[in-house]
C-alpha positions as CSV (number, residue, x, y, z in Angstrom):
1,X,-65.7,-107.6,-134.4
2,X,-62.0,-108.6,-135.1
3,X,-59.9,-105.8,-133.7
4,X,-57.2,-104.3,-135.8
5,X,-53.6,-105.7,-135.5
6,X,-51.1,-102.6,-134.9
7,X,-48.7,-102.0,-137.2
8,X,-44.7,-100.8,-136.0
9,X,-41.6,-99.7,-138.1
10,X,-38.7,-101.1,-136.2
11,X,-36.0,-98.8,-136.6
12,X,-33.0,-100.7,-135.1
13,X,-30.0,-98.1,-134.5
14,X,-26.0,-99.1,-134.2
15,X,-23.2,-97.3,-135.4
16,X,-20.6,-97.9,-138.6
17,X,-17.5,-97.4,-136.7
18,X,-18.0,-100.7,-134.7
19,X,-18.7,-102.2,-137.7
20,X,-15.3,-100.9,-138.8
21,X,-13.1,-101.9,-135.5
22,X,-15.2,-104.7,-133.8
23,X,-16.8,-106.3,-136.4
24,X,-16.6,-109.7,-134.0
25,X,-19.6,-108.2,-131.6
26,X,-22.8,-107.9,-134.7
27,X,-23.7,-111.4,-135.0
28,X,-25.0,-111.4,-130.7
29,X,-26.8,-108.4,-131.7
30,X,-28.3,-108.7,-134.8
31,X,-29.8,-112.0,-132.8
32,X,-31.0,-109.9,-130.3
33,X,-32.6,-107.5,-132.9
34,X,-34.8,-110.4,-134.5
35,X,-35.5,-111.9,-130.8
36,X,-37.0,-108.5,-129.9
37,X,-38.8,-108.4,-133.1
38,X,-40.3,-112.1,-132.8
39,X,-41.3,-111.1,-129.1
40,X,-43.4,-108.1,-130.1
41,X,-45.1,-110.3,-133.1
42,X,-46.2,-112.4,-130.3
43,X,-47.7,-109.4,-128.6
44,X,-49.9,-109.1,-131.6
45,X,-47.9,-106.3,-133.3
46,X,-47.4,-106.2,-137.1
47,X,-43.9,-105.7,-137.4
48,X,-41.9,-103.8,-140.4
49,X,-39.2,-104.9,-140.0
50,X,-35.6,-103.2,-141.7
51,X,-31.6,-103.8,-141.8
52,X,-29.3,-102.6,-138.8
53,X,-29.5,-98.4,-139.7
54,X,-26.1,-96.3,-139.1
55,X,-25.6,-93.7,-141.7
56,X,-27.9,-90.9,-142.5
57,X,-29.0,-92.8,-145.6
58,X,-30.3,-95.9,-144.2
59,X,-32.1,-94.1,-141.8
60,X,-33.8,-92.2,-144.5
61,X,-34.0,-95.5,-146.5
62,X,-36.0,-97.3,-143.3
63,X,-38.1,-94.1,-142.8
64,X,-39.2,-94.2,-146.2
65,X,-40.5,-97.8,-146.0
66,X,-42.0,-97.1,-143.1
67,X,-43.9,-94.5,-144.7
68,X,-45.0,-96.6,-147.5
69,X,-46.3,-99.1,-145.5
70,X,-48.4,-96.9,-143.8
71,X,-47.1,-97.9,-140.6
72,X,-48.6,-96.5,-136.8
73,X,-45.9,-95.9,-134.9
74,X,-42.0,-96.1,-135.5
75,X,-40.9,-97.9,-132.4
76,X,-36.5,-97.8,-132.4
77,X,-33.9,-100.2,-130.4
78,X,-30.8,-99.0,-129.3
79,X,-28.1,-101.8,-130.1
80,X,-25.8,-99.9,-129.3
81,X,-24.7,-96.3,-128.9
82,X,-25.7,-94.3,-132.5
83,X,-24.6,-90.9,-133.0
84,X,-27.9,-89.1,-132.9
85,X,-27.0,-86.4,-136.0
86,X,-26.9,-89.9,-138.2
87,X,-30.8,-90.3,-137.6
88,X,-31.8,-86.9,-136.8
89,X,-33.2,-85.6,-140.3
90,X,-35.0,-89.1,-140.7
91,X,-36.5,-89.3,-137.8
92,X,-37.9,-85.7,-138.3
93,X,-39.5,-86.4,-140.7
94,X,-41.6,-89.4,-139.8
95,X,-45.0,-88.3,-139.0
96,X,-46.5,-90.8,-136.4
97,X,-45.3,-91.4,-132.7
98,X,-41.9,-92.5,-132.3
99,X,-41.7,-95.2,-129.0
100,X,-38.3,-95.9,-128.1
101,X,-37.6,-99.5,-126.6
102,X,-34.9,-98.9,-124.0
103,X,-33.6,-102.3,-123.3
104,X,-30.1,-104.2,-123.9
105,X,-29.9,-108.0,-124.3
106,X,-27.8,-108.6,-120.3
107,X,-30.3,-108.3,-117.5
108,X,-27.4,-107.9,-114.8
109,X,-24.3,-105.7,-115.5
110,X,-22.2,-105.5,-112.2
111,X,-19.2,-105.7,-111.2
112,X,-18.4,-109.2,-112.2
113,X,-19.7,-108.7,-115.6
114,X,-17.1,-109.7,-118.7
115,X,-15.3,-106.6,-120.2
116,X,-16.9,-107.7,-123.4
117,X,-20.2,-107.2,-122.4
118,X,-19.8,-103.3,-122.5
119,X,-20.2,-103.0,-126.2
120,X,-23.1,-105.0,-126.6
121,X,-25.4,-103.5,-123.3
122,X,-24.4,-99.6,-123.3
123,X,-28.2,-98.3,-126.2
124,X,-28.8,-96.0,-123.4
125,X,-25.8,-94.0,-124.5
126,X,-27.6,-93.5,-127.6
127,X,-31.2,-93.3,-126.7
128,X,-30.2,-90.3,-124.7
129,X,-28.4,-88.3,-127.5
130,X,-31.4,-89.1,-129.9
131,X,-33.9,-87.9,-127.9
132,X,-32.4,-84.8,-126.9
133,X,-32.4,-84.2,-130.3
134,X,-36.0,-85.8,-130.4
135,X,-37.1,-82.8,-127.9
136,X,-35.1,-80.1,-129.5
137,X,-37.3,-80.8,-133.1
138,X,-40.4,-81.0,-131.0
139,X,-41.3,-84.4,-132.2
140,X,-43.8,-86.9,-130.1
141,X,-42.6,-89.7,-128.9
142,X,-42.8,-91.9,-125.6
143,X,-39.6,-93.8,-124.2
144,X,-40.3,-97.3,-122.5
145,X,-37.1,-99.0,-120.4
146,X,-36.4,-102.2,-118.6
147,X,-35.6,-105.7,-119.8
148,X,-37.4,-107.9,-121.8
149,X,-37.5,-110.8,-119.7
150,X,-37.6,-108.9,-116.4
151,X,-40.4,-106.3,-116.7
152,X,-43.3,-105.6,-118.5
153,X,-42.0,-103.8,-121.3
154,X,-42.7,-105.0,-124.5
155,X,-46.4,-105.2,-122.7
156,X,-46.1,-100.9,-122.5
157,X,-44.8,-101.2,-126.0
158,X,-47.5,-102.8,-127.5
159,X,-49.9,-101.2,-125.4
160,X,-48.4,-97.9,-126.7
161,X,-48.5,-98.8,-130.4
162,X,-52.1,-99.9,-130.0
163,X,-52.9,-96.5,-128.6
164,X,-51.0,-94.9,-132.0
165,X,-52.9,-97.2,-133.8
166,X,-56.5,-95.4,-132.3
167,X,-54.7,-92.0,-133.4
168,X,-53.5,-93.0,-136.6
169,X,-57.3,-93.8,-137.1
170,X,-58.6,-90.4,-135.9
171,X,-56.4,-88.7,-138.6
172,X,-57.7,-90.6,-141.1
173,X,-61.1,-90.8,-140.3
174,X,-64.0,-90.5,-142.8
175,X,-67.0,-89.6,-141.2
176,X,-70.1,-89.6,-143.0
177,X,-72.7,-87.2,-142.1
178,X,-76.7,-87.4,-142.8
179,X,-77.6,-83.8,-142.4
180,X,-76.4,-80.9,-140.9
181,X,-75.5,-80.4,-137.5
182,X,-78.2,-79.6,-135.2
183,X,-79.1,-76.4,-135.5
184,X,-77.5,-74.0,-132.4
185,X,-75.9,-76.8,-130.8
186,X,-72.6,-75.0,-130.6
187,X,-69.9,-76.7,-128.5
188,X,-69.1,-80.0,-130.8
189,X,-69.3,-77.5,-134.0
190,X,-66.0,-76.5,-136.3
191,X,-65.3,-75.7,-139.7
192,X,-65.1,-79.1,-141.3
193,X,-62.4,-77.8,-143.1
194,X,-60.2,-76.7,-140.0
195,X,-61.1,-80.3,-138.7
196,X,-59.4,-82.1,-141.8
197,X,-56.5,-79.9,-141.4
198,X,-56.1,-79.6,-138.2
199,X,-56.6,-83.7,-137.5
200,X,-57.1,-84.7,-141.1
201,X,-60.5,-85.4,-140.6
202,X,-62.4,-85.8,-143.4
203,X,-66.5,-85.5,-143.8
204,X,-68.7,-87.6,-146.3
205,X,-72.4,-86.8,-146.9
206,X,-75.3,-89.0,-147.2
207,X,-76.5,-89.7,-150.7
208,X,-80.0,-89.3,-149.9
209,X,-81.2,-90.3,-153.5
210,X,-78.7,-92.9,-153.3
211,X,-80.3,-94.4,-150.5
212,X,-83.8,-94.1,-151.4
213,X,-83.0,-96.1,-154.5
214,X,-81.7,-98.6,-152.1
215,X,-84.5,-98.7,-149.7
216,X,-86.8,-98.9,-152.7
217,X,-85.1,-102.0,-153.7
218,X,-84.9,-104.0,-150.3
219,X,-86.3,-107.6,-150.8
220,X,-88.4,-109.6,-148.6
221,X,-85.6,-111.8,-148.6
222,X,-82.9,-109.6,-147.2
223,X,-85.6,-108.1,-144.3
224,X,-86.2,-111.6,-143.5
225,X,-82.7,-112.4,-143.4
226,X,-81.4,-109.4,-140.9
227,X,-84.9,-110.5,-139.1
228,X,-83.8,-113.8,-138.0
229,X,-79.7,-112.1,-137.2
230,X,-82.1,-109.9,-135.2
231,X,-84.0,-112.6,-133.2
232,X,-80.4,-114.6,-132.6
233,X,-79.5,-110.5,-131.5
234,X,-82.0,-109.0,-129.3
235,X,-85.7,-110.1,-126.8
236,X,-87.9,-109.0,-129.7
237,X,-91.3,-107.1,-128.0
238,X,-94.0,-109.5,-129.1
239,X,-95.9,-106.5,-129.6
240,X,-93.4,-105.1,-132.1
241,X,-95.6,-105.0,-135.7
242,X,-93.2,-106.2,-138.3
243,X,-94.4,-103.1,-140.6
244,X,-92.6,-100.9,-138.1
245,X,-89.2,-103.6,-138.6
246,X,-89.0,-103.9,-142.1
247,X,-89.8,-99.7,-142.4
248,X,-86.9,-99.3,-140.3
249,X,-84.4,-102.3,-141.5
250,X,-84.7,-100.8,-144.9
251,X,-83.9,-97.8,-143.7
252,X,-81.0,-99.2,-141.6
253,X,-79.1,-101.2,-144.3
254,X,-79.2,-98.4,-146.7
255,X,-77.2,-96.7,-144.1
256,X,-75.1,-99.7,-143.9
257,X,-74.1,-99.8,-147.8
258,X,-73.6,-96.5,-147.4
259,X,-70.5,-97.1,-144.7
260,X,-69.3,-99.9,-147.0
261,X,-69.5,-98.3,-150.2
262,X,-67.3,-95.2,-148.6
263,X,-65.2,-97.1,-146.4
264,X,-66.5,-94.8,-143.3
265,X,-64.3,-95.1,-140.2
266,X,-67.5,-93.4,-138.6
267,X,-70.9,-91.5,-138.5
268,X,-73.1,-89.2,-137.3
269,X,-77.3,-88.5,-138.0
270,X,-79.5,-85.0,-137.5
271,X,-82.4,-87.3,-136.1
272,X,-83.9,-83.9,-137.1
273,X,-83.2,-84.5,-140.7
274,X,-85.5,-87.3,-141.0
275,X,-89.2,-86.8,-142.4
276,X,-91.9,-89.4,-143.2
277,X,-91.7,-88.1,-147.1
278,X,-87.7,-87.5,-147.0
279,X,-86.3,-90.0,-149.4
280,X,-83.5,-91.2,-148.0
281,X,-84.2,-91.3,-144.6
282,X,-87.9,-91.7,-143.7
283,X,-87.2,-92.9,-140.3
284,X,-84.3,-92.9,-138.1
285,X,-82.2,-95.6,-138.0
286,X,-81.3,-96.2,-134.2
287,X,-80.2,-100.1,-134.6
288,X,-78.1,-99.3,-137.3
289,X,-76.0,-96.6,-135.4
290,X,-75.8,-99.3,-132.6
291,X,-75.0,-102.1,-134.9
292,X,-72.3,-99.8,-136.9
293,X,-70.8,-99.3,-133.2
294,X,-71.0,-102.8,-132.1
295,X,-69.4,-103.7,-135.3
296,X,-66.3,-100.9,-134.7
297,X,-67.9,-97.8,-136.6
298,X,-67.6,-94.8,-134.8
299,X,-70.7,-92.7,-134.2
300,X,-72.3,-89.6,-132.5
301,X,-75.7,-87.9,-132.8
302,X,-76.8,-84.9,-134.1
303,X,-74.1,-84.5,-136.8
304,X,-71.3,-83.7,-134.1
305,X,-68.3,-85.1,-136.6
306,X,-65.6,-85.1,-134.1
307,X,-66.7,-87.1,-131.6
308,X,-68.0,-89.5,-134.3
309,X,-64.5,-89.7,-134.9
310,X,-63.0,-89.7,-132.1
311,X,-65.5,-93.1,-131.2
312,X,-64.3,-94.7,-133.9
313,X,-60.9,-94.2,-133.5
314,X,-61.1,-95.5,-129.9
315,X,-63.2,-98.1,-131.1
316,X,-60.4,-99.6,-133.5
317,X,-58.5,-100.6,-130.4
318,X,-61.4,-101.3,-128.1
319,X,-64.5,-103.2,-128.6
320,X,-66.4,-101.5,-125.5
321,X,-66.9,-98.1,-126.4
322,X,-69.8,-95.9,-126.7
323,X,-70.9,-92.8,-127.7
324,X,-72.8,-91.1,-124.6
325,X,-74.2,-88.0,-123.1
326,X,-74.8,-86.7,-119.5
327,X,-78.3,-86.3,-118.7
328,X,-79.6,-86.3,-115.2
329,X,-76.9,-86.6,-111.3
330,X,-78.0,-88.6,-108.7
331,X,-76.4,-86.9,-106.2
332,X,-77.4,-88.8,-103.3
333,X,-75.4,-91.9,-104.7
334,X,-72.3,-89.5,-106.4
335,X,-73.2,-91.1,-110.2
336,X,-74.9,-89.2,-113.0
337,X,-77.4,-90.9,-115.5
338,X,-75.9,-91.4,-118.8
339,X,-78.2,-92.3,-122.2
340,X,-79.4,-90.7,-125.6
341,X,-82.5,-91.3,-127.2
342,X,-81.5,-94.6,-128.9
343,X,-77.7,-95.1,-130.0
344,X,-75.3,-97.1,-127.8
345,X,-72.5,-100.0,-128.5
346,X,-74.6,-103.5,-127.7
347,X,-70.8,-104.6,-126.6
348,X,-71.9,-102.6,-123.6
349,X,-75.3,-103.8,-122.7
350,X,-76.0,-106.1,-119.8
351,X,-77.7,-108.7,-121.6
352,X,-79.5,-109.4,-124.5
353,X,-80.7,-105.7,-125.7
354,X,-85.1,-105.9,-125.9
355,X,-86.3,-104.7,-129.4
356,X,-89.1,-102.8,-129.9
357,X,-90.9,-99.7,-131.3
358,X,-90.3,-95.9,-130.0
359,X,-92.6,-93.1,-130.3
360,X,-91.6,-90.6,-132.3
361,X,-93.1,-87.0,-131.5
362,X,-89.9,-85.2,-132.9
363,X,-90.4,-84.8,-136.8
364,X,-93.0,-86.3,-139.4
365,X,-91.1,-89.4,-139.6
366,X,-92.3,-93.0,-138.7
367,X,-91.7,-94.6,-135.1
368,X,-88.3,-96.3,-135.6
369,X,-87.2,-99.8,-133.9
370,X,-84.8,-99.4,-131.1
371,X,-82.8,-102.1,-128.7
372,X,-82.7,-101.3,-125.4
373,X,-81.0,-102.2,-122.1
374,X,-79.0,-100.8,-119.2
375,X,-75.1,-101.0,-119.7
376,X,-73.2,-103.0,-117.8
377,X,-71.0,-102.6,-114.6
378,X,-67.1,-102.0,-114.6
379,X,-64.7,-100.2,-114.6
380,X,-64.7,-97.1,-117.4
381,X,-63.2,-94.2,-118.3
382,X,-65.7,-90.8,-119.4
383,X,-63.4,-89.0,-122.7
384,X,-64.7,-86.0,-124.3
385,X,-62.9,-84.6,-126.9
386,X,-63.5,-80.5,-127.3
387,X,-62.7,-77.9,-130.1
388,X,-61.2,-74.1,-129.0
389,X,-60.6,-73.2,-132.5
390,X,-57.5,-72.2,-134.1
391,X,-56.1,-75.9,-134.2
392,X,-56.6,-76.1,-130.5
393,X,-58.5,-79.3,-129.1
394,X,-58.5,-80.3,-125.2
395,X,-59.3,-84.1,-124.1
396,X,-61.0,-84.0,-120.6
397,X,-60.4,-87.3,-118.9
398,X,-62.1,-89.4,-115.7
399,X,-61.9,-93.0,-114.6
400,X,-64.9,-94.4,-113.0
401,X,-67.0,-97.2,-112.5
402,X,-70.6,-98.0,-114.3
403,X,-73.1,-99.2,-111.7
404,X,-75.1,-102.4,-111.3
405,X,-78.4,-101.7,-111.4
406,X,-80.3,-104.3,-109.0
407,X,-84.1,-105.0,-108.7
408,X,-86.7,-103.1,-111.2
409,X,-85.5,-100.2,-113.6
410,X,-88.1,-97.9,-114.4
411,X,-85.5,-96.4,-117.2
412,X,-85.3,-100.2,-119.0
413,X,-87.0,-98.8,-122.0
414,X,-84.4,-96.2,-122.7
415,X,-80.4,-96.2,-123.1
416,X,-79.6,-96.2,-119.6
417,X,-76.7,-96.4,-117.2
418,X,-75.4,-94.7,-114.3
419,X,-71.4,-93.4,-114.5
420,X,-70.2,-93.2,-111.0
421,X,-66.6,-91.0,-111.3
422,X,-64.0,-91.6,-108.8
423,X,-64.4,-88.0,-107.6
424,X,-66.9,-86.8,-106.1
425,X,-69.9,-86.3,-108.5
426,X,-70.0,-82.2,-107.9
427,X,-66.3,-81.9,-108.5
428,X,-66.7,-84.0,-111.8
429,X,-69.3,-81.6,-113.1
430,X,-67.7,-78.7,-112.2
431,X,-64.0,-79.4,-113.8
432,X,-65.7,-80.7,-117.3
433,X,-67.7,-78.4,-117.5
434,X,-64.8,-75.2,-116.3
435,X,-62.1,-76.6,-119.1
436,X,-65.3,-76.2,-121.8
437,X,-66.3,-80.3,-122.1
438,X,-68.7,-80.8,-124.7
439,X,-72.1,-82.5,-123.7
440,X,-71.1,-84.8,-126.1
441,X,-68.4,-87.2,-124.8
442,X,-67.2,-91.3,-125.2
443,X,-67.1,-94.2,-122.4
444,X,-64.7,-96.6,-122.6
445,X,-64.6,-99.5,-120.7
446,X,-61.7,-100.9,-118.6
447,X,-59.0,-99.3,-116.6
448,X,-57.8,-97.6,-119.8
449,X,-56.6,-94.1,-118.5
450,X,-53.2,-94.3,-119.3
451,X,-53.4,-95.5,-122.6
452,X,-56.3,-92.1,-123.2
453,X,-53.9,-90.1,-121.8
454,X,-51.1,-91.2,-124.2
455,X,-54.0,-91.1,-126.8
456,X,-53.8,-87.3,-126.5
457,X,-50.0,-87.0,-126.3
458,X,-49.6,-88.7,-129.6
459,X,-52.6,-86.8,-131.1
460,X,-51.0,-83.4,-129.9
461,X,-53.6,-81.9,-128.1
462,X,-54.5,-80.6,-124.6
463,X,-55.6,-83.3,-122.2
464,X,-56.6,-82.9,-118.2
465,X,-57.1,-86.0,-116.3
466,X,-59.7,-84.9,-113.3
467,X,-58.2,-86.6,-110.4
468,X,-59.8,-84.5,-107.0
């Protein structure tokens, strides 16, 4: 999986009257401008990159590159002090996150320092006038300060645009669907509609004729082909027939042309919607959500759209997430056991995942092939994303830790792994559950609570970080 590069319009903002009366002082700064720039390249940004900006026109000249170029976030540097009215109408209507570098090119300014110095260190000036104005037009932005070579700022920068990067995703996510949602499985559920317009979500169904033509026309030389992937992949069950494989891998990369073919960003499968006679989707295809995941394809069960979405857009900037449920607390040990009935990220496994075949009691259809094994320990963060209706969305976040599982594990033949929250289990439960969680959430692995939380400041909805 090769993660996506982030990609910043940097706004750099001066003023024409120094142009005009100390035209001695640009050449220092406009260095500093492309040393700033060629430091956040080497933080793994994609930078746009645009002339000094002081008059209302180039600001709106910048912007509109910006917005050509499809760009994540619009991150500004201060060179000096700008008068804020100059950018204002530009930099309303830019339509990401804005991040505002605070930094100046002299690391000390004391008593001692050269008179000149003043008119090449004093951005602050500005940054405050433009994001008064910033506030006052309710725009979304984040504001970063301290020197480049003395703190870790261009580190929250980049971190920061990676996180717009995840949300730039989400509102562009196309999330194919196989089915209809599960039948009275309310809390994920909204007017597709209101998702796309509301988070520009947009919903793609499954060519079921489509892919029976393709599952027809599977040769023996592609199964054999993903076979052999699959035995580089997995601990294939000796037991496992290869009828029940090749059944299922046909079934799996039909599902796979139909993520290239429409340039899905996720997914999400009615395991209910598969029959033995269905063409289309004669059996489920569990390795194929877990592949699609493992590859950066977002995905959720049971046709729940907005947490497919939400997985891949979290995905694009991390490689170890997972879609998830809660299903059972261990309340003696304060963790609660998390799993579904055969979808999760291999990133996430601990070890080489153990292929084999599932019984299948739920609907006409065939046993399927799954991979199984217990995810692995760190540090993780639980995310559900949950829908209120009328454009209202709440992200409920926890930091955590996923257990090592020592010794025998009577659940090794199901997705299993136990989420152990920094609070105490019963306080977890209750506080999801009492802001209206859905039982359909996202784990994320790493230390990565901040960067959530931002995720939901730059996506413009509720967010509640459980902390007691």
């Amino acid at each position: 999986m090769q993660m996506q590069k982030p990609v910043i319009g940097f706004l750099p903002l001066y003023v024409e009257l120094y142009d005009l009366t100390v035209p001695e002082i640009r050449p220092d700064l406009d260095a500093f401008h492309e040393e700033v720039v060629k430091r956040l390249q080497e933080k793994g940004l994609e930078v746009i990159n645009v002339p000094v900006c002081r008059l209302a026109s180039e600001f709106a000249s910048a912007v509109q590159k910006f917005k050509e170029q499809d760009v994540d976030v619009v991150v500004t540097l201060h060179l000096a002090y700008s008068p804020s009215l100059e950018s204002e109408k530009a930099l309303a209507s830019v339509e990401v996150p804005i991040i505002i570098l605070d930094t100046t090119p002299a690391y000390v300014y004391d008593q001692n320092t050269d008179d000149d110095a003043l008119m090449k260190n004093h951005g602050i000036h500005g940054v405050q006038d433009m994001c008064n104005l910033l506030v006052r037009n309710k725009k979304i932005f984040k504001i970063f300060a301290g020197h480049i070579d003395h703190s870790d700022v261009l580190d929250r920068v980049a971190q920061a645009a990676r996180t717009a990067m995840m949300v730039h995703t989400m509102k562009h996510s196309r999330v194919g669907m196989a089915g209809e949602p599960f039948h009275g499985m309310g809390d994920f559920q909204e007017d597709f509609s209101e998702m796309e317009k509301n988070l520009g979500i947009q919903t793609v169904p499954y060519d079921f004729a489509k892919a029976d033509e393709i599952i027809k026309s599977v040769t023996p030389e592609e199964l054999q082909k993903e076979y052999e992937a699959d035995a580089e992949h997995f601990e294939i069950d000796p037991e496992l027939p290869r009828e029940v494989y090749d059944r299922s891998t046909k079934v799996c990369l039909a599902v796979r042309h139909w993520i290239e073919e429409n340039r899905l960003t996720a997914f999400t499968i009615n395991f209910l919607e598969t029959e033995k006679d269905k063409p289309g989707l004669p059996v489920m295809p569990f390795t194929e959500c877990c592949k699609a995941m493992e590859r950066g394809i977002g995905y959720a069960g049971e046709g729940d759209v907005l947490t497919a979405a939400f997985t891949g857009a979290l995905l694009s900037g991390y490689p170890e997430v997972t879609f998830t449920e809660m299903f059972c607390p261990n309340w003696r040990d304060g963790s609660v056991f998390l799993s579904h009935m055969g979808e999760f990220n291999y990133r996430v496994a601990d070890g080489k995942p153990v292929l084999q075949e599932k019984p299948f009691p739920f609907t006409s259809a065939d046993n399927p092939t799954v991979a199984y094994r217990t995810m692995k320990p760190g540090r993780a963060v639980f995310a559900n994303l949950a829908p209120f209706g009328d454009g209202r969305y709440r992200m409920t976040l926890a930091s955590g830790t996923m257990l090592k599982i020592e010794g025998p594990n009577k659940m090794e033949k199901a997705v299993n792994g136990w989420f152990k929250p920094d609070i105490p289990l019963e306080n977890f439960l209750e506080q999801l559950s009492e802001r209206g969680g859905t039982h359909h959430s996202v784990l994320v692995y790493g230390d990565e609570i901040e960067s959530l939380s931002l995720f939901a400041d730059f996506l413009g909805v509720e967010k509640i970080i459980l902390t007691e």
